[in-house]
TIVO-2410 file (N, C-alpha, C; in nm, 3 decimals):
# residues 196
REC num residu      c1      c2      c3 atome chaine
REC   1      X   7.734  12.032  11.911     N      A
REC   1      X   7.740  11.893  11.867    CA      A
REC   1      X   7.603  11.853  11.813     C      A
REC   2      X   7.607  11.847  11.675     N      A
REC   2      X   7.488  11.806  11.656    CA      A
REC   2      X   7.496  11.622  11.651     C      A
REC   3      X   7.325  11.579  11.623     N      A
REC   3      X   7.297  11.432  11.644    CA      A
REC   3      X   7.360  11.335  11.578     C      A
REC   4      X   7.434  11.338  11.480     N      A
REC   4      X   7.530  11.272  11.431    CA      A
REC   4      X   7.652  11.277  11.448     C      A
REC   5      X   7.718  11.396  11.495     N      A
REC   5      X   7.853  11.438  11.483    CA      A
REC   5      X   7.898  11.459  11.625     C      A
REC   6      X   8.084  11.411  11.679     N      A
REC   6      X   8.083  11.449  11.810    CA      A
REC   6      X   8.180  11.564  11.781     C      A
REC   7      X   8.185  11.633  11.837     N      A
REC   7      X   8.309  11.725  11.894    CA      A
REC   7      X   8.396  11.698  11.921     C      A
REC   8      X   8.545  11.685  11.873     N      A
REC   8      X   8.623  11.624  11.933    CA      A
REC   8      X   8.754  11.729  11.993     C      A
REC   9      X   8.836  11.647  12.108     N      A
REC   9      X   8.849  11.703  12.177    CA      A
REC   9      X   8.950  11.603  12.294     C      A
REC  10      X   9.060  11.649  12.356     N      A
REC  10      X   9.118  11.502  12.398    CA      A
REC  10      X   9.011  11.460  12.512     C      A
REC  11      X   8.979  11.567  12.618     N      A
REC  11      X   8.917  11.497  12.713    CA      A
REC  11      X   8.780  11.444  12.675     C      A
REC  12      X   8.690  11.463  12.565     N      A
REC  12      X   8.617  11.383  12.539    CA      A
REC  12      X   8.599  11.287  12.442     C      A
REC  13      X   8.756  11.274  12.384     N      A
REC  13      X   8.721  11.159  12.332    CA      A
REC  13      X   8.811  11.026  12.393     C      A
REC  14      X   8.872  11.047  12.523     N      A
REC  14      X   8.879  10.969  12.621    CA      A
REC  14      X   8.784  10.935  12.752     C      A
REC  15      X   8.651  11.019  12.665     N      A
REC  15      X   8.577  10.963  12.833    CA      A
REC  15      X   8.486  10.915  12.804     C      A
REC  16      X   8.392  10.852  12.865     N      A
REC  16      X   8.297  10.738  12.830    CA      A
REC  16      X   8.166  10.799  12.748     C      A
REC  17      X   8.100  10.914  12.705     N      A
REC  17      X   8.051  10.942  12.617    CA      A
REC  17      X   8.077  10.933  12.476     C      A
REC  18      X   8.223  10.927  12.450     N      A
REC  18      X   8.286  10.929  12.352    CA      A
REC  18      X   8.300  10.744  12.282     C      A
REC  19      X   8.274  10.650  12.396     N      A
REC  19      X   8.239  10.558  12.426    CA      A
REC  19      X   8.106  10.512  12.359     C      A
REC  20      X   8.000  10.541  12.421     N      A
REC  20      X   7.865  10.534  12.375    CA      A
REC  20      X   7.889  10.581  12.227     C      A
REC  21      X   7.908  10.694  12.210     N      A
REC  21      X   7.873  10.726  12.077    CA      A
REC  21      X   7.940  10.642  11.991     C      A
REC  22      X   8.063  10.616  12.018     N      A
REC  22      X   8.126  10.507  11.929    CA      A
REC  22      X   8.044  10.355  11.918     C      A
REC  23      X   8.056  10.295  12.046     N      A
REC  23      X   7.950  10.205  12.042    CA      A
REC  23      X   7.816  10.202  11.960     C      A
REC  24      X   7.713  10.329  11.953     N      A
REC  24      X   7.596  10.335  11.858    CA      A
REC  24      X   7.635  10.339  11.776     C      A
REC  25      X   7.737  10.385  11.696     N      A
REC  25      X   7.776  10.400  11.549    CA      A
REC  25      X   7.847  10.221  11.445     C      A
REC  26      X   7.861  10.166  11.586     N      A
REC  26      X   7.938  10.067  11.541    CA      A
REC  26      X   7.826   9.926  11.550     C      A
REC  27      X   7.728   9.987  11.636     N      A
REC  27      X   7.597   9.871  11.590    CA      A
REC  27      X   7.500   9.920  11.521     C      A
REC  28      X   7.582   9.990  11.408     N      A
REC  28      X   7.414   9.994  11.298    CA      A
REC  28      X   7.390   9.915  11.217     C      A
REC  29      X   7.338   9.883  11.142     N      A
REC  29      X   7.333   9.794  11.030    CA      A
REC  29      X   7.448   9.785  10.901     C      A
REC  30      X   7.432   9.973  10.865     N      A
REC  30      X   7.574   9.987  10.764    CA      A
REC  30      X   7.705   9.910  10.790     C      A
REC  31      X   7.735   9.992  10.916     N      A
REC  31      X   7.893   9.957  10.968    CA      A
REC  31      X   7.870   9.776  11.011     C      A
REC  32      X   7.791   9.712  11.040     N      A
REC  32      X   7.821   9.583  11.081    CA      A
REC  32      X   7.810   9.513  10.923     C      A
REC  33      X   7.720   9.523  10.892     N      A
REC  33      X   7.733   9.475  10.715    CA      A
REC  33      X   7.884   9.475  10.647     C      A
REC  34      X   7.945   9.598  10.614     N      A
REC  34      X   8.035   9.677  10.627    CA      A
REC  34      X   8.142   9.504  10.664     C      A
REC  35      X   8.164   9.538  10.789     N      A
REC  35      X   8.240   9.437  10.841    CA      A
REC  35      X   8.226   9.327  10.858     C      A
REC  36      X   8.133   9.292  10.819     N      A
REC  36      X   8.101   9.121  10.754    CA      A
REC  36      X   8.158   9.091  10.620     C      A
REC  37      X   8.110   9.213  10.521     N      A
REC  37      X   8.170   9.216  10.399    CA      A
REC  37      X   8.353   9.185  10.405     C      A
REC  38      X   8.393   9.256  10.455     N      A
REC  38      X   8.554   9.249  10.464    CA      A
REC  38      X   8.577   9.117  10.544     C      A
REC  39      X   8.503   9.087  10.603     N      A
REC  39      X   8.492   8.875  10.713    CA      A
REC  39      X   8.517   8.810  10.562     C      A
REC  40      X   8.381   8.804  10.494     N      A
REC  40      X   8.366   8.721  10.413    CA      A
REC  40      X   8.442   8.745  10.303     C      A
REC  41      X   8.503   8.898  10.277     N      A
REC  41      X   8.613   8.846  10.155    CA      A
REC  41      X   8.735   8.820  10.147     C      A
REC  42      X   8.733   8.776  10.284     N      A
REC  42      X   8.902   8.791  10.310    CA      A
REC  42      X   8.873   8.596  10.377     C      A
REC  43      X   8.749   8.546  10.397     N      A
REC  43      X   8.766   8.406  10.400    CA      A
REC  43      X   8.698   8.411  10.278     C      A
REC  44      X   8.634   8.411  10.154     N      A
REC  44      X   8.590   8.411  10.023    CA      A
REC  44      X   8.752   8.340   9.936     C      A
REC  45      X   8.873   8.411   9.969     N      A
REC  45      X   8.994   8.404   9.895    CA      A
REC  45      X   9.094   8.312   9.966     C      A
REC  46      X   9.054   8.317  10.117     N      A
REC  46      X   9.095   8.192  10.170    CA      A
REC  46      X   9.057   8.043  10.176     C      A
REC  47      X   8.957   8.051  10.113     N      A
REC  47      X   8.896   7.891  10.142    CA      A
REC  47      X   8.911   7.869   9.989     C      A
REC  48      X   8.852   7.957   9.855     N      A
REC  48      X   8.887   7.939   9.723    CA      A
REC  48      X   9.003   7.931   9.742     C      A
REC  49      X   9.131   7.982   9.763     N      A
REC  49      X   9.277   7.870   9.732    CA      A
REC  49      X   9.285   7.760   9.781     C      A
REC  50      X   9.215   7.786   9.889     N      A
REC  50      X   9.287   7.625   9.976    CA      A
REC  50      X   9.187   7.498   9.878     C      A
REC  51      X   9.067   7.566   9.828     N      A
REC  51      X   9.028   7.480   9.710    CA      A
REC  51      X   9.082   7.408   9.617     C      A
REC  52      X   9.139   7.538   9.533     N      A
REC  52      X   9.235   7.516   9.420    CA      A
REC  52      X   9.332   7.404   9.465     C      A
REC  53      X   9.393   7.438   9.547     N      A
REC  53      X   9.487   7.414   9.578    CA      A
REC  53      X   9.508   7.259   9.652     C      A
REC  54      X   9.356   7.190   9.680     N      A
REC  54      X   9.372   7.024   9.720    CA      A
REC  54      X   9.324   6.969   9.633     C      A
REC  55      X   9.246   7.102   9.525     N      A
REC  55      X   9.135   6.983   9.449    CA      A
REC  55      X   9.171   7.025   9.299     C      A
REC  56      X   9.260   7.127   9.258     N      A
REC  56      X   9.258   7.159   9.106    CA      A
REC  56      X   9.092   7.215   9.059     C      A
REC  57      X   8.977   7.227   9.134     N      A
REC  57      X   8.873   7.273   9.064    CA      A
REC  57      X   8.851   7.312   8.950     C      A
REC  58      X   8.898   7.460   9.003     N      A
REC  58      X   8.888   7.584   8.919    CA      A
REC  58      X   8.991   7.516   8.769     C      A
REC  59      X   9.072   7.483   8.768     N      A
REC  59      X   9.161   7.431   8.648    CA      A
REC  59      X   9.121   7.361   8.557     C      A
REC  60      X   9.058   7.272   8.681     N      A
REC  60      X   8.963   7.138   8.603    CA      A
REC  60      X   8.865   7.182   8.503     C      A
REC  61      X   8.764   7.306   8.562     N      A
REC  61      X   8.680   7.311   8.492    CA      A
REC  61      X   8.716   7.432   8.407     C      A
REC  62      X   8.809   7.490   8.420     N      A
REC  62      X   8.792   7.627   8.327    CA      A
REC  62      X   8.924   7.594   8.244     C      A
REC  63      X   9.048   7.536   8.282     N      A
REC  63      X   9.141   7.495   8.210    CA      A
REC  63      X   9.248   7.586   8.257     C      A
REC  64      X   9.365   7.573   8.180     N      A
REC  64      X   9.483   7.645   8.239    CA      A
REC  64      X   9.511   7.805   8.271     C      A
REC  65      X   9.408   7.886   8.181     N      A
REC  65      X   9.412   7.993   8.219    CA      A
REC  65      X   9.289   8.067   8.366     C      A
REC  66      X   9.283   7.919   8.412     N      A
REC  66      X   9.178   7.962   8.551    CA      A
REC  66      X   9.175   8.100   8.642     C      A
REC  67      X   9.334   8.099   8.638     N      A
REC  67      X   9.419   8.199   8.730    CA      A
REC  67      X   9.320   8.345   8.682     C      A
REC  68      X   9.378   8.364   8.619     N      A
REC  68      X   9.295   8.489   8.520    CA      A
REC  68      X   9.147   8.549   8.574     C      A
REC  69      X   9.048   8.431   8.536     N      A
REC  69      X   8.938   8.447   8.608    CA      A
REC  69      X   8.899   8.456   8.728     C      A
REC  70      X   9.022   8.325   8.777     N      A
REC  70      X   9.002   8.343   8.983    CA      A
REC  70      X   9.045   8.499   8.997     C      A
REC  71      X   9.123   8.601   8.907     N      A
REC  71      X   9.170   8.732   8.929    CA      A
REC  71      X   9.065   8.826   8.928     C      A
REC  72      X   8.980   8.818   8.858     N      A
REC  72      X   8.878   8.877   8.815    CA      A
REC  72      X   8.737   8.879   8.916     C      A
REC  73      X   8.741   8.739   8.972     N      A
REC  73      X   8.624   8.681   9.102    CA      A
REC  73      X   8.706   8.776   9.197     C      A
REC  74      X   8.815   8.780   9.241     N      A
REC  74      X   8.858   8.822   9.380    CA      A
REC  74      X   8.871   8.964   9.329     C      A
REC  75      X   8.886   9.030   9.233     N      A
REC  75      X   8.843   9.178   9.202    CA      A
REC  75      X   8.702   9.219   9.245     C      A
REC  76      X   8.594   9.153   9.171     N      A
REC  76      X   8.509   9.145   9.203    CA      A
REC  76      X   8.472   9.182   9.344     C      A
REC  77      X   8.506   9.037   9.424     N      A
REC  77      X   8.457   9.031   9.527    CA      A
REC  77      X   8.526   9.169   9.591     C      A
REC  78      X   8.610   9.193   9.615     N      A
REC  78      X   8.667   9.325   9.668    CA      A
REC  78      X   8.561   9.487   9.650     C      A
REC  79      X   8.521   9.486   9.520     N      A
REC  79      X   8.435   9.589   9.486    CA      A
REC  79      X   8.331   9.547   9.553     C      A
REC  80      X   8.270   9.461   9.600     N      A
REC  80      X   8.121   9.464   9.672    CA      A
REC  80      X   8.202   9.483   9.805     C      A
REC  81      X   8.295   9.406   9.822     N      A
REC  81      X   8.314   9.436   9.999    CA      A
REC  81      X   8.331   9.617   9.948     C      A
REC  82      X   8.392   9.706   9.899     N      A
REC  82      X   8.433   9.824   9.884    CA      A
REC  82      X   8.275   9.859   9.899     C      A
REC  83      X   8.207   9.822   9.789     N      A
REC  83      X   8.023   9.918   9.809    CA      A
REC  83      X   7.998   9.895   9.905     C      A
REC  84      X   8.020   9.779   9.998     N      A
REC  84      X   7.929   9.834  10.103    CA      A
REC  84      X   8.014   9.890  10.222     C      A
REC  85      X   8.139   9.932  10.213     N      A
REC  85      X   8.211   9.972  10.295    CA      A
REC  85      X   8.186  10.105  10.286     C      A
REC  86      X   8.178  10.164  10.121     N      A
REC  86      X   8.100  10.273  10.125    CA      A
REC  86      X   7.945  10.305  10.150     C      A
REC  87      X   7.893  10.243  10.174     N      A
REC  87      X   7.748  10.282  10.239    CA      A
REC  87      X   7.737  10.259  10.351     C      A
REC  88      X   7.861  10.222  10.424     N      A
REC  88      X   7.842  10.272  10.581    CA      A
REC  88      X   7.901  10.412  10.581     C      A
REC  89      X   8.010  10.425  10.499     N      A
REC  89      X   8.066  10.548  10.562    CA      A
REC  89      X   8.001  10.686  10.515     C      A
REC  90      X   7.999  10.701  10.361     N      A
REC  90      X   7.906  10.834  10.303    CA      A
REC  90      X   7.812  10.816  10.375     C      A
REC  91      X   7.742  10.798  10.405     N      A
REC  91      X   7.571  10.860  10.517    CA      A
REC  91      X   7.690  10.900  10.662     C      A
REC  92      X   7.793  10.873  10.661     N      A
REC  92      X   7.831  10.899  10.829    CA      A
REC  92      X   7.878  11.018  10.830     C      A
REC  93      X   7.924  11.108  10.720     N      A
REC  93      X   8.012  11.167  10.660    CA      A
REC  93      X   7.978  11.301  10.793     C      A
REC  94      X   8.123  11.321  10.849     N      A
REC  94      X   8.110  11.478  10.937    CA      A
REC  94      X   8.084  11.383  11.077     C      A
REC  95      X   8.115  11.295  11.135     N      A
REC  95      X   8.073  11.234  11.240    CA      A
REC  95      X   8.178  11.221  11.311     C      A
REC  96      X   8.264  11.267  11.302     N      A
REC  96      X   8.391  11.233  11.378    CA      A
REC  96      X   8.530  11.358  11.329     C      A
REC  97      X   8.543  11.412  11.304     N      A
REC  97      X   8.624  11.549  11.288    CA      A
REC  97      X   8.714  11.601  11.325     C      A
REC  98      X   8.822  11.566  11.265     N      A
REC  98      X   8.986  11.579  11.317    CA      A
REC  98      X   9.006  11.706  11.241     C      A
REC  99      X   9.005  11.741  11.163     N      A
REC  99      X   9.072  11.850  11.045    CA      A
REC  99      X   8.980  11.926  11.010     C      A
REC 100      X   9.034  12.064  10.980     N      A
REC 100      X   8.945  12.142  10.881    CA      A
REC 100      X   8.907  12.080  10.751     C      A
REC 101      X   8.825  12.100  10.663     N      A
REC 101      X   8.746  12.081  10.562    CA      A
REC 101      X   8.836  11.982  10.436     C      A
REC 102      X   8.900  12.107  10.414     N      A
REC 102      X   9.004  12.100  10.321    CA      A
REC 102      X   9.113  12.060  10.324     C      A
REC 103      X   9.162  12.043  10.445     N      A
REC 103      X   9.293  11.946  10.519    CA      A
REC 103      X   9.195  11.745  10.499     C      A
REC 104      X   9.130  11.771  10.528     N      A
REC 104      X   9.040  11.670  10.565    CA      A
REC 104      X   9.044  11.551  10.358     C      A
REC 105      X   8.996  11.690  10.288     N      A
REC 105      X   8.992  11.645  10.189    CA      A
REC 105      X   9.138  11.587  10.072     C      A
REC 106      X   9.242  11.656  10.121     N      A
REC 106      X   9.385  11.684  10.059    CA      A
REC 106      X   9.427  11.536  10.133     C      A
REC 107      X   9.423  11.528  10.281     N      A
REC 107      X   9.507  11.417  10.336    CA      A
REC 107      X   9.426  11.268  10.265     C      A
REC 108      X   9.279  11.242  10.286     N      A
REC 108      X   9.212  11.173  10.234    CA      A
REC 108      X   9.314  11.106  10.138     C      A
REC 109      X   9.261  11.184  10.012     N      A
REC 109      X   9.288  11.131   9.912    CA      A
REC 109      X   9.451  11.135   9.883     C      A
REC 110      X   9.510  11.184   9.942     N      A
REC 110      X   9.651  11.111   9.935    CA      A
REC 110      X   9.664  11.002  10.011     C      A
REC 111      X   9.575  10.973  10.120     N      A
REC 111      X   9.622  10.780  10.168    CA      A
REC 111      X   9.509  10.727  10.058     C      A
REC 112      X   9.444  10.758  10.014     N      A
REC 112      X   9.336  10.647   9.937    CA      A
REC 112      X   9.433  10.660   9.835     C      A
REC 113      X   9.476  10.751   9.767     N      A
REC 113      X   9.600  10.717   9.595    CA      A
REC 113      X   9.673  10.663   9.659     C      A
REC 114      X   9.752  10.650   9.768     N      A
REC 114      X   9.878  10.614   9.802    CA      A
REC 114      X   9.841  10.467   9.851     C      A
REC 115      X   9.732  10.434   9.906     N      A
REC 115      X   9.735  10.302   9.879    CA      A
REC 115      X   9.719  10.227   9.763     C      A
REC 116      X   9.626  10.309   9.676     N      A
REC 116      X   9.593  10.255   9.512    CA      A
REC 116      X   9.714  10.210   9.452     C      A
REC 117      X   9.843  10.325   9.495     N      A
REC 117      X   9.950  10.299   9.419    CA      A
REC 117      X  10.063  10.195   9.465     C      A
REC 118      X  10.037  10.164   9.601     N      A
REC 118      X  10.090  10.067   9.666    CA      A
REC 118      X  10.045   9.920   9.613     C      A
REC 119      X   9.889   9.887   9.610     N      A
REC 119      X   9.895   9.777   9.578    CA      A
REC 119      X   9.911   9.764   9.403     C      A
REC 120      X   9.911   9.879   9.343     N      A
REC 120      X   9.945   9.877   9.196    CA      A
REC 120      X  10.103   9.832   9.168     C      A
REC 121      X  10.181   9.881   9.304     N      A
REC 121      X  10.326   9.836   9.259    CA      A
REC 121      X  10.360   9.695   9.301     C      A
REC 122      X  10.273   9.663   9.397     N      A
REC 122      X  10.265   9.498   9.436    CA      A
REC 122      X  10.251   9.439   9.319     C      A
REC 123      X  10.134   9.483   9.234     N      A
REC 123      X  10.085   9.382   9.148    CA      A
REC 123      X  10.206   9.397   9.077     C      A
REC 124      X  10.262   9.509   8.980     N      A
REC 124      X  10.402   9.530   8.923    CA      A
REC 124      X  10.489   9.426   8.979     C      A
REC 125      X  10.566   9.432   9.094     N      A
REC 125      X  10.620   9.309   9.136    CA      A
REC 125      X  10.568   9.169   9.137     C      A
REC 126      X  10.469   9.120   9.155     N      A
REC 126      X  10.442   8.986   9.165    CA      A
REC 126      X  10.347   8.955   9.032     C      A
REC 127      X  10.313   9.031   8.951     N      A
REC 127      X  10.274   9.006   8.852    CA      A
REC 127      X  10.079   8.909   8.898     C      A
REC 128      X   9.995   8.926   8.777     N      A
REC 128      X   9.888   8.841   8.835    CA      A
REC 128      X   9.893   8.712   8.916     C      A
REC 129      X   9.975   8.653   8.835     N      A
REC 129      X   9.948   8.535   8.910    CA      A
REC 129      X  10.044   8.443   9.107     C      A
REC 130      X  10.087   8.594   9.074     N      A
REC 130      X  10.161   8.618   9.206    CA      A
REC 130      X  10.109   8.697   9.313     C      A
REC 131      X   9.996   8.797   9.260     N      A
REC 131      X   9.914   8.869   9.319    CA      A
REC 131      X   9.839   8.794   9.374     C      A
REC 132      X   9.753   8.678   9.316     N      A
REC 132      X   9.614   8.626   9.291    CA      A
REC 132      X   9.626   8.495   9.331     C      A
REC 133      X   9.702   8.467   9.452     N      A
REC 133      X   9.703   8.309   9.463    CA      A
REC 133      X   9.775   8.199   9.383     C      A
REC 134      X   9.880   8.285   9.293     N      A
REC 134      X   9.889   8.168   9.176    CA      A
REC 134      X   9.944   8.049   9.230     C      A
REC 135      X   9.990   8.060   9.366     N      A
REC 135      X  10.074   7.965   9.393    CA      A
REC 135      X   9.948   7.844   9.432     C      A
REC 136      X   9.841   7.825   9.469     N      A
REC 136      X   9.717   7.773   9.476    CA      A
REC 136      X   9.712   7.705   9.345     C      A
REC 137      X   9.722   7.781   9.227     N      A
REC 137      X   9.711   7.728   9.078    CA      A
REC 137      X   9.821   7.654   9.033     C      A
REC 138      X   9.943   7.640   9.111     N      A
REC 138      X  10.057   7.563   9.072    CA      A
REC 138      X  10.180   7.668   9.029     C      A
REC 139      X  10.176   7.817   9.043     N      A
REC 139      X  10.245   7.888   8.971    CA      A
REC 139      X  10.299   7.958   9.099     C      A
REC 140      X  10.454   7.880   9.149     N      A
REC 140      X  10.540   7.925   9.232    CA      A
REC 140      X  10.646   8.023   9.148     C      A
REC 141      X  10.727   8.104   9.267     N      A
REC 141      X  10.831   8.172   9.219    CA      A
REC 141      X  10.993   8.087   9.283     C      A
REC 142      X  11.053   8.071   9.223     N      A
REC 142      X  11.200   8.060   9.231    CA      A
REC 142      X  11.225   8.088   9.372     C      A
REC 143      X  11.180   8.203   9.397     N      A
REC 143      X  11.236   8.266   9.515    CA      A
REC 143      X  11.134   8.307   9.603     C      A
REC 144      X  11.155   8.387   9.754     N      A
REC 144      X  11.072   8.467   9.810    CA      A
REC 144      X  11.104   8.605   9.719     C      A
REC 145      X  10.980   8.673   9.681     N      A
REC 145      X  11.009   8.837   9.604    CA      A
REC 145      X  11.022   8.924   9.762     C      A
REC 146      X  11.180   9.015   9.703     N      A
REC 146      X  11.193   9.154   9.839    CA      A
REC 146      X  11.249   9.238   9.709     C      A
REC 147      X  11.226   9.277   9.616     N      A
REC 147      X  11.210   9.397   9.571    CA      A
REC 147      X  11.075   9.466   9.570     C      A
REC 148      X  11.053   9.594   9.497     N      A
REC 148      X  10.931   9.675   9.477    CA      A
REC 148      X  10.889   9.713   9.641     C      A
REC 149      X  10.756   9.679   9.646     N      A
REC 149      X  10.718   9.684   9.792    CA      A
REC 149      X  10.756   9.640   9.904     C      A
REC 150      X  10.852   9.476   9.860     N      A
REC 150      X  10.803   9.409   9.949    CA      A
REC 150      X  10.956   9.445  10.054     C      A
REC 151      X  11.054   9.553   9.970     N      A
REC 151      X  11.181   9.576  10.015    CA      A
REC 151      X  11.098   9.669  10.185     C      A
REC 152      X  11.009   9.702  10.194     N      A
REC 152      X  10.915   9.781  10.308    CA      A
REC 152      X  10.843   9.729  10.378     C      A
REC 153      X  10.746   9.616  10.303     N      A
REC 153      X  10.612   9.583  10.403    CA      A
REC 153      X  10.644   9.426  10.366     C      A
REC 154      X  10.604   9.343  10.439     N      A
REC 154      X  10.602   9.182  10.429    CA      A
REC 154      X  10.449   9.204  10.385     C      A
REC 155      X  10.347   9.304  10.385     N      A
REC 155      X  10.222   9.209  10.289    CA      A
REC 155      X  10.157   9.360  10.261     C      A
REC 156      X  10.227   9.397  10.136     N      A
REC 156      X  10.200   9.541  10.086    CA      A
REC 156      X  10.089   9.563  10.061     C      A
REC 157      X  10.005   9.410  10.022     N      A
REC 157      X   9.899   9.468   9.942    CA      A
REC 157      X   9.783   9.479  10.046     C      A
REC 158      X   9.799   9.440  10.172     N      A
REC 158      X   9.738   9.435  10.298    CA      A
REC 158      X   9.726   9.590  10.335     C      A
REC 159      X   9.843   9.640  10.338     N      A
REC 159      X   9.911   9.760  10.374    CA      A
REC 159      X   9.814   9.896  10.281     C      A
REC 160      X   9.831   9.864  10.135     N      A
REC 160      X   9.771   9.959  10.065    CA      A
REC 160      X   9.616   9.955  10.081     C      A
REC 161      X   9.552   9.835  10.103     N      A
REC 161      X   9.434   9.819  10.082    CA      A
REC 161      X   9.376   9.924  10.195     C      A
REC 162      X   9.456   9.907  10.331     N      A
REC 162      X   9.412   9.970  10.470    CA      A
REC 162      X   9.440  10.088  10.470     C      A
REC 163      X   9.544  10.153  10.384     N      A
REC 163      X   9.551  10.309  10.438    CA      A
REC 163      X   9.492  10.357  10.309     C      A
REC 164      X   9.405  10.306  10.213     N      A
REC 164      X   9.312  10.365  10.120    CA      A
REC 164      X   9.197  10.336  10.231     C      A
REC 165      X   9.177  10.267  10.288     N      A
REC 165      X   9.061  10.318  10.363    CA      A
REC 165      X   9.021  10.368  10.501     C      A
REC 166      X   9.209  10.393  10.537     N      A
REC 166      X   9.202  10.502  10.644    CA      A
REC 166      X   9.186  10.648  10.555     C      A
REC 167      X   9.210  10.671  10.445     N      A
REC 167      X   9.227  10.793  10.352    CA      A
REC 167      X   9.050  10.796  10.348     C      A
REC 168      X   8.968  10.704  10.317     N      A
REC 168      X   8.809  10.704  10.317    CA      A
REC 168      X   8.788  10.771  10.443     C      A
REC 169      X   8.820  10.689  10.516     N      A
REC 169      X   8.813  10.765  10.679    CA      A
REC 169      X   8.820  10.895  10.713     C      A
REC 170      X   8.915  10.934  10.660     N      A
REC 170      X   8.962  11.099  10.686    CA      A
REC 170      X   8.879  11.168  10.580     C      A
REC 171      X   8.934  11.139  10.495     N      A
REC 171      X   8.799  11.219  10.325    CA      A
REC 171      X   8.674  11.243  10.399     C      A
REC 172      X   8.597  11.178  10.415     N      A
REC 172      X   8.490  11.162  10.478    CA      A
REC 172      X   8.420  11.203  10.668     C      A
REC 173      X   8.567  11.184  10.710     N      A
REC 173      X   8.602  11.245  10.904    CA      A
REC 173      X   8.503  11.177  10.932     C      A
REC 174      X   8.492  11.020  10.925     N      A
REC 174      X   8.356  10.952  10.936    CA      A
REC 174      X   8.446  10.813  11.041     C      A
REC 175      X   8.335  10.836  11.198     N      A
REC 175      X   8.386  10.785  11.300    CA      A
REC 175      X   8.393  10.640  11.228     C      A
REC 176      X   8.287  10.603  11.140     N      A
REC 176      X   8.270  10.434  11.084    CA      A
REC 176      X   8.379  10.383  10.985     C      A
REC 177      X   8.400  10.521  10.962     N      A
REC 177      X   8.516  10.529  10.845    CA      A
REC 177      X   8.683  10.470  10.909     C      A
REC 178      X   8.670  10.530  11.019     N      A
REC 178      X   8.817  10.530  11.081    CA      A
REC 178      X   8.782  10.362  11.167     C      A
REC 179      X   8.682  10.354  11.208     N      A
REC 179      X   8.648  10.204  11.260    CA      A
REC 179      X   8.669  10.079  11.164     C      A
REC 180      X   8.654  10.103  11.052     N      A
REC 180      X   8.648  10.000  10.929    CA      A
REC 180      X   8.775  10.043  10.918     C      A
REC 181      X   8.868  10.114  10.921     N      A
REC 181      X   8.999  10.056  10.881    CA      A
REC 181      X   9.069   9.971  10.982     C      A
REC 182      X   9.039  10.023  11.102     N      A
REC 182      X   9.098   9.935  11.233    CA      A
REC 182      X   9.049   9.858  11.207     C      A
REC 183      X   8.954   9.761  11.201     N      A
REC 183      X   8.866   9.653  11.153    CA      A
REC 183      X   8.916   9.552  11.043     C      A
REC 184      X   8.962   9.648  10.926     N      A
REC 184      X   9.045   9.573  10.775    CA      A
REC 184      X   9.160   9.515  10.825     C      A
REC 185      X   9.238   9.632  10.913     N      A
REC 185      X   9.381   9.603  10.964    CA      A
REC 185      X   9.394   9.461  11.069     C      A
REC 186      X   9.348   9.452  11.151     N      A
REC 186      X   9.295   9.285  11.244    CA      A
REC 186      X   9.245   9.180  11.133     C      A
REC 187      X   9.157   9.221  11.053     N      A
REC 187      X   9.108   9.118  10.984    CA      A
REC 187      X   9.208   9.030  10.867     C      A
REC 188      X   9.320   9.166  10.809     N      A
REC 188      X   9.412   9.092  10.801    CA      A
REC 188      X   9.536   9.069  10.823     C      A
REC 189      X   9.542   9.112  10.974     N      A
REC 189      X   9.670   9.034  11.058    CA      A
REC 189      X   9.640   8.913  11.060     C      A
REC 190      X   9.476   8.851  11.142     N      A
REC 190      X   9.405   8.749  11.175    CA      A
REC 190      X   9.470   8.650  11.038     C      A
REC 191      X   9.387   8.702  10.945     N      A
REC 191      X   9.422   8.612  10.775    CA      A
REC 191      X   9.593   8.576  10.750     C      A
REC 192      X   9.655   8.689  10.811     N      A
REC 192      X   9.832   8.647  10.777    CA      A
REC 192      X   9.880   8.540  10.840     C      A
REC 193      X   9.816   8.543  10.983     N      A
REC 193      X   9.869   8.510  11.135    CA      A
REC 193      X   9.863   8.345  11.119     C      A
REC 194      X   9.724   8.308  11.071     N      A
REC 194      X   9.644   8.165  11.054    CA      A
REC 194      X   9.570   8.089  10.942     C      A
REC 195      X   9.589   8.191  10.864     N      A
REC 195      X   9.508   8.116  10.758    CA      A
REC 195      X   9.579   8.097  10.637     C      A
REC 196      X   9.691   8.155  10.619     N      A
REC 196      X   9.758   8.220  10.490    CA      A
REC 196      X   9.884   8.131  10.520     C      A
***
């Protein structure tokens, strides 16, 4: 076992060393940043609708195609929460080790595409402004949508976002890696549960 990496193993990663080490890994600076980032962009998109949505702001000042741009801010914001989700985990990389090499690398990146393609078919179904809050901007649907994804998951795009970065997790066999998805996954039950 070297100084970064544990051995894993059932009886030690049920016993309280396995503990500690998790614990140090989860108060470093990366990984807590990390999970502030995913705090703040997941209330970043909650407090901007509930904006839109008492005060017309964004409409007011940018005009009817606001939606568009609010699409583009919450892209945005997603890619910085993503950079720094990746600079906790690449430096962690080999710290936690379920799979051989190449198992490691194959499973990865089939949950990171398979979420890519999950929230790609969300967006397909709900279209931007169904993706993006439109209903904040005044742009309801007729109905509740249960085709595409939603015939599976009540909040797909929740769903894809988290097992692309349980797929980071594994790609990588990075203990911070597999912590930040448990982390994404609460953060947005929390967001479904009460705020949404």
């Amino acid at each position: 076992m070297g100084a970064f990496s544990f051995e894993v193993t059932l009886a030690r990663i049920t016993g309280p060393e396995f503990i500690e080490f998790l614990w140090e890994k989860i108060n470093t600076a990366p990984c807590q940043v990390a999970i502030l980032a995913m705090i703040l962009h997941v209330a970043n998109y909650n407090l901007t609708a509930r904006f839109e949505y008492n005060t017309r702001g964004f409409t007011k000042v940018i005009g009817k195609n606001a939606i568009y741009f609010y699409a583009v801010y919450l892209i945005l914001s997603a890619l910085i929460r993503d950079h720094f989700i990746h600079l906790a985990v690449a430096p962690d990389a080999g710290s936690l080790v379920f799979f051989p090499a190449t198992v490691a690398t194959v499973l990865g990146a089939v949950c990171f595409v398979s979420g890519a393609l999950l929230n790609l078919w969300t967006l397909k179904s709900l279209g931007i402004k169904g993706m993006y809050n439109g209903d904040s901007f005044g742009f309801l649907f007729d109905a509740p949508v249960e085709d595409g994804p939603y015939q599976y998951f009540s909040d797909p795009q929740y769903v894809g976002t988290t097992l692309s970065l349980v797929g980071t997790g594994i790609y990588y066999q990075s203990v911070i890696g597999y912590v930040l998805a448990i982390d994404m996954y609460i953060i947005f039950w929390i967001s479904v549960m009460f705020f949404e």
